[in-house]
N, CA, C and O of each residue as an XYZ file, in Angstrom:
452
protein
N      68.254     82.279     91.452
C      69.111     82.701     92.521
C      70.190     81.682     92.840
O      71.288     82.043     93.263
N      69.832     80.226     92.608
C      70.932     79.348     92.779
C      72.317     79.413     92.237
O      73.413     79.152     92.733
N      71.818     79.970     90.712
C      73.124     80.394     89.586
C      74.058     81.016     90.412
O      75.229     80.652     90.520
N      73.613     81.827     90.915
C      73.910     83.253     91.242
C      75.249     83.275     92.511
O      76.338     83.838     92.624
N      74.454     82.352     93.293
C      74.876     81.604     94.561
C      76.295     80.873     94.315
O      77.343     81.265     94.829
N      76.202     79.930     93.593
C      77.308     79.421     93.133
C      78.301     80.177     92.056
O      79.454     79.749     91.995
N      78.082     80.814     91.562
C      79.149     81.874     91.261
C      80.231     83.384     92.084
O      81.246     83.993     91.747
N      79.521     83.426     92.958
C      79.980     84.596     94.187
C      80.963     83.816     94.696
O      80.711     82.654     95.014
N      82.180     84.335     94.837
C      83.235     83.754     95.780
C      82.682     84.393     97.183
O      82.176     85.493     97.406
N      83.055     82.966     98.292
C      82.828     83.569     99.328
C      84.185     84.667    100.350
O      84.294     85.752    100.922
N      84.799     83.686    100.085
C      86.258     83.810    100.830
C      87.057     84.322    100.104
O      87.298     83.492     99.227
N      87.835     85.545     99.878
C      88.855     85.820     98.738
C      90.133     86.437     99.371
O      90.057     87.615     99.723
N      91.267     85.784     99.546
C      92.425     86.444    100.045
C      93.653     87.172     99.164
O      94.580     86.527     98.675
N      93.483     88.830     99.028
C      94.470     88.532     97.464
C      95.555     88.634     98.140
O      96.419     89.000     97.344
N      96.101     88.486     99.419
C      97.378     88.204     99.784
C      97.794     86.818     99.987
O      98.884     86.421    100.397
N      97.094     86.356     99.750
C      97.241     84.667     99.869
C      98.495     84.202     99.496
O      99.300     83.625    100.227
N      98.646     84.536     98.094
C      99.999     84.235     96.842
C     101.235     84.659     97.844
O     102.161     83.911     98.158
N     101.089     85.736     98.187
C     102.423     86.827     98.692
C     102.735     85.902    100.256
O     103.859     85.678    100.705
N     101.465     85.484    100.867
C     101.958     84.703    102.281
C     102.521     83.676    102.408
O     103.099     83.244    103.405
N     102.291     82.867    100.645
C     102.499     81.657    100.660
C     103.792     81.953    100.241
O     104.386     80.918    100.541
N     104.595     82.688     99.749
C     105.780     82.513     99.200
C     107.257     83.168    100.433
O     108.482     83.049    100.429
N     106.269     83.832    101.316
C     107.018     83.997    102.375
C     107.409     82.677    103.311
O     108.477     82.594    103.917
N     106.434     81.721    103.329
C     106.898     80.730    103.986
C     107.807     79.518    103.446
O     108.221     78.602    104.157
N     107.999     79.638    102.345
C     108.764     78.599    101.491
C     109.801     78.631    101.960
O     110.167     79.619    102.598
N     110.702     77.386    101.751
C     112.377     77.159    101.876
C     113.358     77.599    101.273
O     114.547     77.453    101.556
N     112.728     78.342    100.126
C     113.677     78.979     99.469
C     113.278     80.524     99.272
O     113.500     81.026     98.170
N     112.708     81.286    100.270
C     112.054     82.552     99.880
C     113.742     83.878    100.801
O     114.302     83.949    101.895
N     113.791     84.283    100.043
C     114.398     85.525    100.484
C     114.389     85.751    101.675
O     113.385     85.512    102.346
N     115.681     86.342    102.285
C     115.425     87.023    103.521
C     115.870     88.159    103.399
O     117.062     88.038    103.116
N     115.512     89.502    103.465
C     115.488     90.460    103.046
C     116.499     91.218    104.335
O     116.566     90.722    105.460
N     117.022     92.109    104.054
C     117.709     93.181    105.520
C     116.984     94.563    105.085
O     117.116     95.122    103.997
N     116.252     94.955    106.090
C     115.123     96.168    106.347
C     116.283     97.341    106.979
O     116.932     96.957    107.952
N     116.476     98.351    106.600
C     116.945     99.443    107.168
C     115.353    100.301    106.945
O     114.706    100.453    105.909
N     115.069    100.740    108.293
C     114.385    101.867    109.202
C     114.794    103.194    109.121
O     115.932    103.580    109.387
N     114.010    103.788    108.810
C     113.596    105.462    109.940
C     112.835    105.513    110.722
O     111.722    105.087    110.415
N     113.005    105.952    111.858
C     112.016    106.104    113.142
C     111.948    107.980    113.505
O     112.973    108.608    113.771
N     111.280    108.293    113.475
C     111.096    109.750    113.791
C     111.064    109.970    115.166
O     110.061    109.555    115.746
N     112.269    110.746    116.085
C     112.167    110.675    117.708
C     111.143    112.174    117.607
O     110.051    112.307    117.057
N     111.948    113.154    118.339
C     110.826    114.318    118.395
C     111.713    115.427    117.766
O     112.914    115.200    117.614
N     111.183    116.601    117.400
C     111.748    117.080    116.746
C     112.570    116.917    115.487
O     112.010    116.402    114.519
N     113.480    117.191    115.413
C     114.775    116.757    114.043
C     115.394    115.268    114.538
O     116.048    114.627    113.715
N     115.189    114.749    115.834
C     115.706    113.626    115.983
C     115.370    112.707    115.033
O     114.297    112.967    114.489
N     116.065    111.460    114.544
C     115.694    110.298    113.834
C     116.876    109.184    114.365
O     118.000    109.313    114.849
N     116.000    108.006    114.007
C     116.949    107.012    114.626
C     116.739    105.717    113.227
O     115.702    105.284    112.724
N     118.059    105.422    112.957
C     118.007    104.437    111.879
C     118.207    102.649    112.572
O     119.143    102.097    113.152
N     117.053    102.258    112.221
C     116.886    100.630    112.658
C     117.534     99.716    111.212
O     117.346     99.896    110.009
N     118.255     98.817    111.873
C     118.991     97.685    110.880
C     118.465     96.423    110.989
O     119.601     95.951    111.051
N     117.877     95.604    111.056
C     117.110     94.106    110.967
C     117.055     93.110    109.600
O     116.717     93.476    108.474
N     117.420     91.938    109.948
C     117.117     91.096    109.284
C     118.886     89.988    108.979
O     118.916     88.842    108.531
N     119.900     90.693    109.332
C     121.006     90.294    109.301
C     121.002     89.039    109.613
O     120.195     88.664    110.464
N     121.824     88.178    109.052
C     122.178     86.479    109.553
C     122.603     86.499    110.952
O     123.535     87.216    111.316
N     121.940     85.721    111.768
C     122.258     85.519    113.074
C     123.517     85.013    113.507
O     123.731     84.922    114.715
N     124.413     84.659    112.639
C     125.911     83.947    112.444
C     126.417     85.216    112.713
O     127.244     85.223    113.624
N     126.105     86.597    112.054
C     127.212     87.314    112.432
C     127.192     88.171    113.405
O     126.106     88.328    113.962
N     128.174     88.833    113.806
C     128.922     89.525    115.191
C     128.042     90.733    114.625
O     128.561     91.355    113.698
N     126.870     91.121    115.025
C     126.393     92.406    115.558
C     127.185     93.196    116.021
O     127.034     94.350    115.620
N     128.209     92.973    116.917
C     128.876     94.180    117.591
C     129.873     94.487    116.400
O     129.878     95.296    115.473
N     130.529     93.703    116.743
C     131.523     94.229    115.129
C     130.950     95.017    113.831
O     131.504     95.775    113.036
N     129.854     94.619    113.916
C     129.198     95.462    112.224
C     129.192     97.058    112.930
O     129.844     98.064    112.652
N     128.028     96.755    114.083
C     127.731     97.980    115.090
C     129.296     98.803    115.093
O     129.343    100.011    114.859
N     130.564     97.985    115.387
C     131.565     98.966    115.774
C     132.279     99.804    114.544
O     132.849    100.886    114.683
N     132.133     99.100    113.358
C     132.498     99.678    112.237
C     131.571    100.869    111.537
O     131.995    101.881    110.978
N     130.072    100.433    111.742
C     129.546    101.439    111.224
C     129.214    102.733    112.311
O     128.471    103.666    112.004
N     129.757    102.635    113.350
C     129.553    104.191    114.152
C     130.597    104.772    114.211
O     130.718    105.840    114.810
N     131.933    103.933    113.349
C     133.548    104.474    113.091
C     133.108    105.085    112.215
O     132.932    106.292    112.384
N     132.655    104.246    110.519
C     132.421    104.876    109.803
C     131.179    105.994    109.212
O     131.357    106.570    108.139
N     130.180    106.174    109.868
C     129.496    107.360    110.126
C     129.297    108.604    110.851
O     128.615    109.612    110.669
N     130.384    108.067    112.021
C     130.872    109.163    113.524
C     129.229    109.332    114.184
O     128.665    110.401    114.420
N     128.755    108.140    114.361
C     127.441    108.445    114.715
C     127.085    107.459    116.093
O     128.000    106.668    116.323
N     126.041    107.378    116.947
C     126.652    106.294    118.274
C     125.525    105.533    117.855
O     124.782    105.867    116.933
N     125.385    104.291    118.688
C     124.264    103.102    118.388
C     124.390    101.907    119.350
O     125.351    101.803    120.113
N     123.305    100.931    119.287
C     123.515     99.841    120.246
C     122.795     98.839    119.354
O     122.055     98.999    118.384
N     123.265     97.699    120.017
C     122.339     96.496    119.159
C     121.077     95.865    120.397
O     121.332     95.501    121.545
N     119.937     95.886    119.836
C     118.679     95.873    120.792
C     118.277     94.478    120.634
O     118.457     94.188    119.451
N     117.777     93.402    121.337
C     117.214     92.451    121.648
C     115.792     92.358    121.885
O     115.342     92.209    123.020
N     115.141     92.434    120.952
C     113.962     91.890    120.301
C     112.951     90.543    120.058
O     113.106     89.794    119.094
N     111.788     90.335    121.184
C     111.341     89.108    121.038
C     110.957     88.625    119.514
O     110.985     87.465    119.103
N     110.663     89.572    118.924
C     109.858     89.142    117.623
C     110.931     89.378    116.674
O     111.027     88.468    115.851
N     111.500     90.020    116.580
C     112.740     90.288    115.495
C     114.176     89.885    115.819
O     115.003     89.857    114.908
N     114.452     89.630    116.838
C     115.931     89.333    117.351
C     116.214     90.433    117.249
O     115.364     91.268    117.558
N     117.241     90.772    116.878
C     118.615     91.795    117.264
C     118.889     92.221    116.244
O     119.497     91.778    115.270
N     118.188     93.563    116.595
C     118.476     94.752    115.722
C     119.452     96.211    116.382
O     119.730     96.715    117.470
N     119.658     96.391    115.194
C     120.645     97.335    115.188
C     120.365     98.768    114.943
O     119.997     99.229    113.863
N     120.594     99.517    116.168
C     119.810    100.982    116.015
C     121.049    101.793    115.838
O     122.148    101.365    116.193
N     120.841    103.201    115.176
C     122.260    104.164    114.632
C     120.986    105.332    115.150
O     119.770    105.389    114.968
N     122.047    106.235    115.918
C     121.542    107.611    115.742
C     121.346    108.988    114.441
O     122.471    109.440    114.226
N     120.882    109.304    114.069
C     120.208    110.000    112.914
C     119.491    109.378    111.768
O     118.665    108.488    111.970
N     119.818    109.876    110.386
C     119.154    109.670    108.890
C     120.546    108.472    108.504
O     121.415    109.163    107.971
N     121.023    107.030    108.582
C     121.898    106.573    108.261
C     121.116    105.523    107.228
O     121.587    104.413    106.980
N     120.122    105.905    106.773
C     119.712    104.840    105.794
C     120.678    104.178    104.595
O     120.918    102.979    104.741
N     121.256    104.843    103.420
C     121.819    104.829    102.298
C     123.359    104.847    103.067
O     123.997    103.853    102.719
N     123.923    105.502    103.779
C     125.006    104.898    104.184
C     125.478    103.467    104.717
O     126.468    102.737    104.668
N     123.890    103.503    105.379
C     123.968    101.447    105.808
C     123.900    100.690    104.897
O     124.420     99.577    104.824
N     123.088    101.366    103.924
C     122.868     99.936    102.714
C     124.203    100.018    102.080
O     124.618     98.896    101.790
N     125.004    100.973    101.773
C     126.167    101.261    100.921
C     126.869    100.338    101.582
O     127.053     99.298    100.949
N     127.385    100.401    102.815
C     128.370     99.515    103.860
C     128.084     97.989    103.714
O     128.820     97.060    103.380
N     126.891     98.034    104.042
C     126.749     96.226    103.693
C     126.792     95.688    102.413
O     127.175     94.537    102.204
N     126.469     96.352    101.655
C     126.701     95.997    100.345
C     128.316     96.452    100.116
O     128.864     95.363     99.944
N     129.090     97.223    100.048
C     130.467     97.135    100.129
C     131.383     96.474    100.812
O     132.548     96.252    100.482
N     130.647     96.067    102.079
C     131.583     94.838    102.996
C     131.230     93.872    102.580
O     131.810     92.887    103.037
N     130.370     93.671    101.757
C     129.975     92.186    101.221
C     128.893     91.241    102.455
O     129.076     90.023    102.436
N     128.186     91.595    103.128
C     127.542     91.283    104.110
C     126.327     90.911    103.190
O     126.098     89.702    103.224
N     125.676     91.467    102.558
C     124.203     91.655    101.973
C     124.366     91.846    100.526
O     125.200     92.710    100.253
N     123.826     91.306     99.572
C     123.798     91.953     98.230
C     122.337     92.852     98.127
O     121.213     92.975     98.615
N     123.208     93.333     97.175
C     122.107     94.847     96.771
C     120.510     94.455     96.895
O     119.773     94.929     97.759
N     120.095     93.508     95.885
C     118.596     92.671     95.643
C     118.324     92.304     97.040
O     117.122     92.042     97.062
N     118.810     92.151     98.208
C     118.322     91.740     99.585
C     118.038     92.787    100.478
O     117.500     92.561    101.562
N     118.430     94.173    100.025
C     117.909     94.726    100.913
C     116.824     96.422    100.937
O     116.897     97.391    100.181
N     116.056     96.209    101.939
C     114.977     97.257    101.383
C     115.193     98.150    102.393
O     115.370     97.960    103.596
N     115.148     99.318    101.632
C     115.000    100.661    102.329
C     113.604    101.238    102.877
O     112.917    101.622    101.930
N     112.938    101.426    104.202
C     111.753    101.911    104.292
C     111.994    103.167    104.669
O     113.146    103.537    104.897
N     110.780    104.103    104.800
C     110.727    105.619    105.499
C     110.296    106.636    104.377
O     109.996    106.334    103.221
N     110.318    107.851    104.909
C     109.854    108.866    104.365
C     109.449    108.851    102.495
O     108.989    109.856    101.955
């Protein structure tokens, strides 16, 4: 039974690898575009992860020009300041930041449905 004993891992984290590389100095910072489901057909598209250097409002004012859609930028203890759009604006947001040159393509992830 001793064999036995000493071969069983006790502790096994298989996210271990993935936590450790989130905390490094050189790990990615990714920009998350959201779907949030309100009620009904409503949906609301969340923007997070943007460099804190830039003017939120300004991004905010261009992309509700260029979608004809309304939005606010929200203040967040755990996330800072994110950026909410009314409807499905997923692929139009990523298109914009990646065409204004804000974000490259590899930085940013699409979640939802």
């Amino acid at each position: 039974m001793s064999e036995l004993d000493g071969q069983i891992p006790t502790a096994f984290d298989p996210f271990a690898d993935a936590n450790a590389d989130d905390s490094g100095a050189g790990a990615k910072e990714y920009v998350h575009v959201r779907i949030q489901q309100r009620n009904g057909r409503k949906s609301l598209t969340t923007v997070q992860g943007l460099k804190k250097e830039l003017s939120y409002n300004k991004i905010l004012k261009d992309l509700k020009k260029e979608f004809c859609c309304n939005g606010t930028v929200v203040q967040d203890p755990e996330l800072g300041q994110v950026i909410q759009l009314q409807g499905d604006q997923r692929k139009n947001v990523s298109n914009f930041l990646i065409q204004a040159g804000i974000v490259k393509k590899e930085h940013i992830k699409i979640h939802g449905f």
